[in-house]
TORPA-4810 file (N, C-alpha, C, O; in nm, 3 decimals):
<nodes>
NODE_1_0.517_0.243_2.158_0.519_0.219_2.015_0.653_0.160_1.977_0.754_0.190_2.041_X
NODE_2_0.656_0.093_1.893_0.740_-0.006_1.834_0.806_0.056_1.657_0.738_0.019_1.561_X
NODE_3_0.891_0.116_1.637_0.940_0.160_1.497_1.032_0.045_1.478_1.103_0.008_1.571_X
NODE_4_1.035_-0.026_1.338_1.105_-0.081_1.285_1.166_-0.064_1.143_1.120_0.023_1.068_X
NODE_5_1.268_-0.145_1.103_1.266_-0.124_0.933_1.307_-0.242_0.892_1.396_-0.314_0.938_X
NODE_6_1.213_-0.264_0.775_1.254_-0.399_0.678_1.248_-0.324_0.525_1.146_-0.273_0.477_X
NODE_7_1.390_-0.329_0.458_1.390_-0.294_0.309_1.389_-0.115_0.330_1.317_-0.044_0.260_X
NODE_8_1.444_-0.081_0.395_1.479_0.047_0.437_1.351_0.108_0.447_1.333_0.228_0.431_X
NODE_9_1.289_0.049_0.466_1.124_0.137_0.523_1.094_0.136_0.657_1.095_0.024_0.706_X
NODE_10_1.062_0.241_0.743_1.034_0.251_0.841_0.860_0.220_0.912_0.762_0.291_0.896_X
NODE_11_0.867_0.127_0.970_0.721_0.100_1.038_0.721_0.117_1.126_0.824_0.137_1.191_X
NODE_12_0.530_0.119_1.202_0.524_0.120_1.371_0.430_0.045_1.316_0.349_0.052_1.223_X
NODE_13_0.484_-0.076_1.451_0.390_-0.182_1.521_0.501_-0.319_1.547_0.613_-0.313_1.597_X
NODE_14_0.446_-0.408_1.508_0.493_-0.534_1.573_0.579_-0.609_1.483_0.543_-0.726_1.493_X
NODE_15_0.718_-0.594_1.364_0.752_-0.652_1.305_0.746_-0.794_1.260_0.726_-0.835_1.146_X
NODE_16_0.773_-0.879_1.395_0.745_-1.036_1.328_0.633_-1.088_1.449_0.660_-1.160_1.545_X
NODE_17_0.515_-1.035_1.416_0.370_-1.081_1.435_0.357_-1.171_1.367_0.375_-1.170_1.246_X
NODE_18_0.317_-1.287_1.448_0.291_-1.428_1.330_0.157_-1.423_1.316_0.083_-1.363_1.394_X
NODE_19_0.120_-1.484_1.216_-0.003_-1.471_1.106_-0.061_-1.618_1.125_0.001_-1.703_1.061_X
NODE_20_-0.157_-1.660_1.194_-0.223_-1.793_1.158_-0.219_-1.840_1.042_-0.181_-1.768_0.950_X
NODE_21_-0.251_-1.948_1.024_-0.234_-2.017_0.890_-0.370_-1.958_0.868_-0.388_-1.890_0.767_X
NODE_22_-0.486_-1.981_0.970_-0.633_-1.958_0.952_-0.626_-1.820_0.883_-0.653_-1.801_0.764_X
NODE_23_-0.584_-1.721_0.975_-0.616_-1.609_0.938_-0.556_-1.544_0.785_-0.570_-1.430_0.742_X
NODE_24_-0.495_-1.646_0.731_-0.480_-1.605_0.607_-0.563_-1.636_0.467_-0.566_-1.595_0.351_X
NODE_25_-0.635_-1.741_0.557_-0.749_-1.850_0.472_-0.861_-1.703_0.496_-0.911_-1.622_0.418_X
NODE_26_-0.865_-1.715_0.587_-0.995_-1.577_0.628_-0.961_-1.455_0.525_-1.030_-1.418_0.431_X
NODE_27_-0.857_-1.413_0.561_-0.825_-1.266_0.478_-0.855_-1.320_0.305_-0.914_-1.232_0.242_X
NODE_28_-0.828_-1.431_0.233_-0.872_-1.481_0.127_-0.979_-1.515_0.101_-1.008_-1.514_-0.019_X
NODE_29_-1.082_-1.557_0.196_-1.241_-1.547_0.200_-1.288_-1.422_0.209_-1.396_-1.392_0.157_X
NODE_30_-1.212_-1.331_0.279_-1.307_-1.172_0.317_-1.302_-1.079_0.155_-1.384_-1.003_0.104_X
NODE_31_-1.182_-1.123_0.114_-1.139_-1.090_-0.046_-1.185_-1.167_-0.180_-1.192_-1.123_-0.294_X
NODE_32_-1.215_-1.304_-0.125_-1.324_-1.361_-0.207_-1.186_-1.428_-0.369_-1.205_-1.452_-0.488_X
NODE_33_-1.076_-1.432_-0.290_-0.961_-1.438_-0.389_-0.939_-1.613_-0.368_-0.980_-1.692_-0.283_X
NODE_34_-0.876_-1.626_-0.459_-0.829_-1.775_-0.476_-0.669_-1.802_-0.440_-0.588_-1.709_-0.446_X
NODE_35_-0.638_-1.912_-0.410_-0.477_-1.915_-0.399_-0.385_-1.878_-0.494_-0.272_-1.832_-0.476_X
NODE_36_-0.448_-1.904_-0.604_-0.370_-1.845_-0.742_-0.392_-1.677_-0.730_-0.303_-1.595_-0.756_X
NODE_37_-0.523_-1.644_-0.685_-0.519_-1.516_-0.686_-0.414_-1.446_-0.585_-0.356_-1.344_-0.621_X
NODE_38_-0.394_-1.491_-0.486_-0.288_-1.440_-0.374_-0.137_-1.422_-0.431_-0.066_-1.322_-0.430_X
NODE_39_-0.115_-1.538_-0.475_0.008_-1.598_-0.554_0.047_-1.522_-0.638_0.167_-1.495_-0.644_X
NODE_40_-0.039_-1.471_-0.720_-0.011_-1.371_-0.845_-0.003_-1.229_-0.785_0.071_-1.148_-0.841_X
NODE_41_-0.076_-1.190_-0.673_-0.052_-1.073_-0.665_0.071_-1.040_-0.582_0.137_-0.937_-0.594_X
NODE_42_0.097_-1.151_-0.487_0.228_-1.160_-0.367_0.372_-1.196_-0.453_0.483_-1.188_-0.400_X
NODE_43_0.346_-1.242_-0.607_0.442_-1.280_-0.681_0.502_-1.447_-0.645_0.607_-1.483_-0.698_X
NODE_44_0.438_-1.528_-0.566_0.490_-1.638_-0.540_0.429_-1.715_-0.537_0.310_-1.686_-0.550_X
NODE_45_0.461_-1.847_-0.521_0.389_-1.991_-0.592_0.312_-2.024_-0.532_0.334_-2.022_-0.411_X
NODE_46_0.158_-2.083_-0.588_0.059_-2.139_-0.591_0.083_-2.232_-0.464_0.011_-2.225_-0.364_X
NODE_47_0.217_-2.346_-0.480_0.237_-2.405_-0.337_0.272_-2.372_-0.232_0.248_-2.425_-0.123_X
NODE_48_0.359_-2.239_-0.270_0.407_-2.172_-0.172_0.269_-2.151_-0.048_0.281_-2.196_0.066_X
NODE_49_0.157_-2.084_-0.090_0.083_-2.014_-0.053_-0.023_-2.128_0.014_-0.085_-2.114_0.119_X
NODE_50_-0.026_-2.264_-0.090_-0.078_-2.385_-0.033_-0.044_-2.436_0.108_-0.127_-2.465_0.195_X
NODE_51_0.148_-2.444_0.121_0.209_-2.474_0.237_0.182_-2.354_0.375_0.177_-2.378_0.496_X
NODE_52_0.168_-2.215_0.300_0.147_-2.136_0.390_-0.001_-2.147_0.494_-0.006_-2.101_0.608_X
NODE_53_-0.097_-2.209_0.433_-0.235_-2.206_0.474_-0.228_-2.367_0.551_-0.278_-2.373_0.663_X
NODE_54_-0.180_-2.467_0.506_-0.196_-2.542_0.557_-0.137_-2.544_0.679_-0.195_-2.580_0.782_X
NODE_55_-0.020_-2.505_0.671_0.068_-2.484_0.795_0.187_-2.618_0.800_0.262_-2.646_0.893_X
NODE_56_0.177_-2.673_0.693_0.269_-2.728_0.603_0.407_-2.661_0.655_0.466_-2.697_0.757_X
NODE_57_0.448_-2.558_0.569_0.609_-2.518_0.630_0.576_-2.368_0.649_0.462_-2.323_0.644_X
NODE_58_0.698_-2.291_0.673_0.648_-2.162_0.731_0.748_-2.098_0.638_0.864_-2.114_0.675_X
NODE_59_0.732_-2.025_0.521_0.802_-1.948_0.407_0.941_-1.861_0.492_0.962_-1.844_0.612_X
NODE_60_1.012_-1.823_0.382_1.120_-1.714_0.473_1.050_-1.596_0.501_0.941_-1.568_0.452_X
NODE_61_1.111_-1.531_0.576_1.047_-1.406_0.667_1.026_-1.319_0.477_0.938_-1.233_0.487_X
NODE_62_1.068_-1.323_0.370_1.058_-1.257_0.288_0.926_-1.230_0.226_0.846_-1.140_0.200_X
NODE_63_0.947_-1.358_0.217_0.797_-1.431_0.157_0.662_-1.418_0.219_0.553_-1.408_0.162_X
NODE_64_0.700_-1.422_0.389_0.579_-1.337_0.471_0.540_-1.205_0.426_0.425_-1.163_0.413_X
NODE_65_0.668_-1.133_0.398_0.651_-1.011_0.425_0.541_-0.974_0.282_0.438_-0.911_0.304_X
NODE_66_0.575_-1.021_0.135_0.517_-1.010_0.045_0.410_-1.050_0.066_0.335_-0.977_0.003_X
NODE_67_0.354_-1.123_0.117_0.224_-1.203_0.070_0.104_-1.097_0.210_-0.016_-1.071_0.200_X
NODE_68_0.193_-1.064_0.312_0.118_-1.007_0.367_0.087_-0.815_0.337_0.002_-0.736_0.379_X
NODE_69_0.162_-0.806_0.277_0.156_-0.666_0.196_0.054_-0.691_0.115_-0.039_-0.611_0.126_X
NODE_70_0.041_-0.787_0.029_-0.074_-0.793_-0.093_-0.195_-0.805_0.000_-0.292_-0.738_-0.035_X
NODE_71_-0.209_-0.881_0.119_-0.308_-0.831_0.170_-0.361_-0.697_0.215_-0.468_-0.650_0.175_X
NODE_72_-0.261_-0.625_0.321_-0.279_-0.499_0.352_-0.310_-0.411_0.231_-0.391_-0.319_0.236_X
NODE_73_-0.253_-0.440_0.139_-0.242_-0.289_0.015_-0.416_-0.299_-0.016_-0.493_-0.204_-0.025_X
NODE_74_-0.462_-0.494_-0.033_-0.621_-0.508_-0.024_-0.742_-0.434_0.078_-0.864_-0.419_0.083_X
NODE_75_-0.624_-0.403_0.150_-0.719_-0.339_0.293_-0.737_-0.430_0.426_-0.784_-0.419_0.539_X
NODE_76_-0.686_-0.504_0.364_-0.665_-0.674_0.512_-0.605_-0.600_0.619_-0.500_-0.539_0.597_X
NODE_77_-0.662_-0.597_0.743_-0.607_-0.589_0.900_-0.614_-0.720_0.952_-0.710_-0.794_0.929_X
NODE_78_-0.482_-0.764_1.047_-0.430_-0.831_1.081_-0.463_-0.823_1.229_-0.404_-0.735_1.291_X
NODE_79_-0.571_-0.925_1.317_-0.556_-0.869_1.495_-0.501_-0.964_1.542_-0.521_-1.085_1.528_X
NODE_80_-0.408_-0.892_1.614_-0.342_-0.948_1.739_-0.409_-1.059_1.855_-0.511_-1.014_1.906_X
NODE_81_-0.371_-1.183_1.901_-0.431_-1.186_2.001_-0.487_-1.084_2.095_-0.415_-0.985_2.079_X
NODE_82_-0.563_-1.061_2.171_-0.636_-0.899_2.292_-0.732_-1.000_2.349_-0.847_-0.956_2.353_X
NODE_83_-0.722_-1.095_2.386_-0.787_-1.163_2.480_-0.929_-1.274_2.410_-0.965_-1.385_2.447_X
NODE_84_-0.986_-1.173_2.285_-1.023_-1.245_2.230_-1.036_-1.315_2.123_-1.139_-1.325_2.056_X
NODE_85_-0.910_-1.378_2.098_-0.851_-1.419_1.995_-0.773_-1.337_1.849_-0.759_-1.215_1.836_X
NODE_86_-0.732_-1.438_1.754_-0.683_-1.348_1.692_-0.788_-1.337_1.575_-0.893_-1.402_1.583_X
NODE_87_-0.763_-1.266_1.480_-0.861_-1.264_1.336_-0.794_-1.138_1.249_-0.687_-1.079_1.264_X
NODE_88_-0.886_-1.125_1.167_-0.855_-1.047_1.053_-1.003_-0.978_0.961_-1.099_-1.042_0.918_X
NODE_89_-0.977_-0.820_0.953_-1.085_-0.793_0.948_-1.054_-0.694_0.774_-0.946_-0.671_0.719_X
NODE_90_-1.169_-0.662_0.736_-1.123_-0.511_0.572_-1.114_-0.376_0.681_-1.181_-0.355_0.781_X
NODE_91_-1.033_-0.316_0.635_-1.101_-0.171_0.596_-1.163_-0.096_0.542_-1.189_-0.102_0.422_X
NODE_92_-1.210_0.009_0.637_-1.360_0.067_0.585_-1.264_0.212_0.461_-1.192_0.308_0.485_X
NODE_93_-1.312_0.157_0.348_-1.240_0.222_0.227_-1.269_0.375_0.264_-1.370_0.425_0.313_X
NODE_94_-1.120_0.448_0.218_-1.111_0.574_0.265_-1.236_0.652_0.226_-1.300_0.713_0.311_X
NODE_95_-1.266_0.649_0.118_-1.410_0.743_0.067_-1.536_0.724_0.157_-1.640_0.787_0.139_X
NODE_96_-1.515_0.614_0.271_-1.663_0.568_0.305_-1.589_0.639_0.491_-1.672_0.671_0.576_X
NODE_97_-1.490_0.647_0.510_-1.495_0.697_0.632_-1.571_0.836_0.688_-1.618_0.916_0.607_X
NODE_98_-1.579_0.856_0.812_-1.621_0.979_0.814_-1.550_1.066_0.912_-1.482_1.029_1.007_X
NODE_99_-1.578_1.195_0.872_-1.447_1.284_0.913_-1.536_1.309_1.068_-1.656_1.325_1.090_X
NODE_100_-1.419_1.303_1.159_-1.423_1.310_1.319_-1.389_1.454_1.316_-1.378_1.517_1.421_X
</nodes>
């Protein structure tokens, strides 16, 4: 396991996991959100988020970090390459899990 910290918060997993351009187009289809919708909730610009998908330029690590939080907080999981590719899937909302 991997602990890190960005903004004095402590995580486990993979700090600078890069994010397809695709898989961010996907996580915005699985959410059914618009670029403006991303934008407004990540707090940053409409082009910003344009350049991010196209693969145009690649934002500061800051700007990753926001825009991919507004996904996660949505419930967006992020997969790793594992052989068969990468993607991005929801979570199954806490009320609908079932207790093991």
């Amino acid at each position: 396991m991997i602990f890190y910290v960005i903004e004095g918060i402590v995580r486990l997993g993979h700090p600078f996991r890069m994010i397809t351009p695709g898989q961010y187009r996907a996580a915005r289809g699985l959410l059914g959100w618009t670029q403006q919708d991303l934008a407004k909730r990540a707090g940053v610009g409409v082009v910003t988020v344009h350049q991010l998908e196209s693969g145009i330029s690649e934002p500061r690590r800051a700007t990753l970090d926001v825009i991919r939080r507004a996904f996660e907080m949505a419930g967006v999981e992020f997969i790793d390459e594992n052989g068969g590719g990468v993607g991005v899937r929801l979570r199954e909302p806490a009320r609908m899990r079932r207790k093991k």
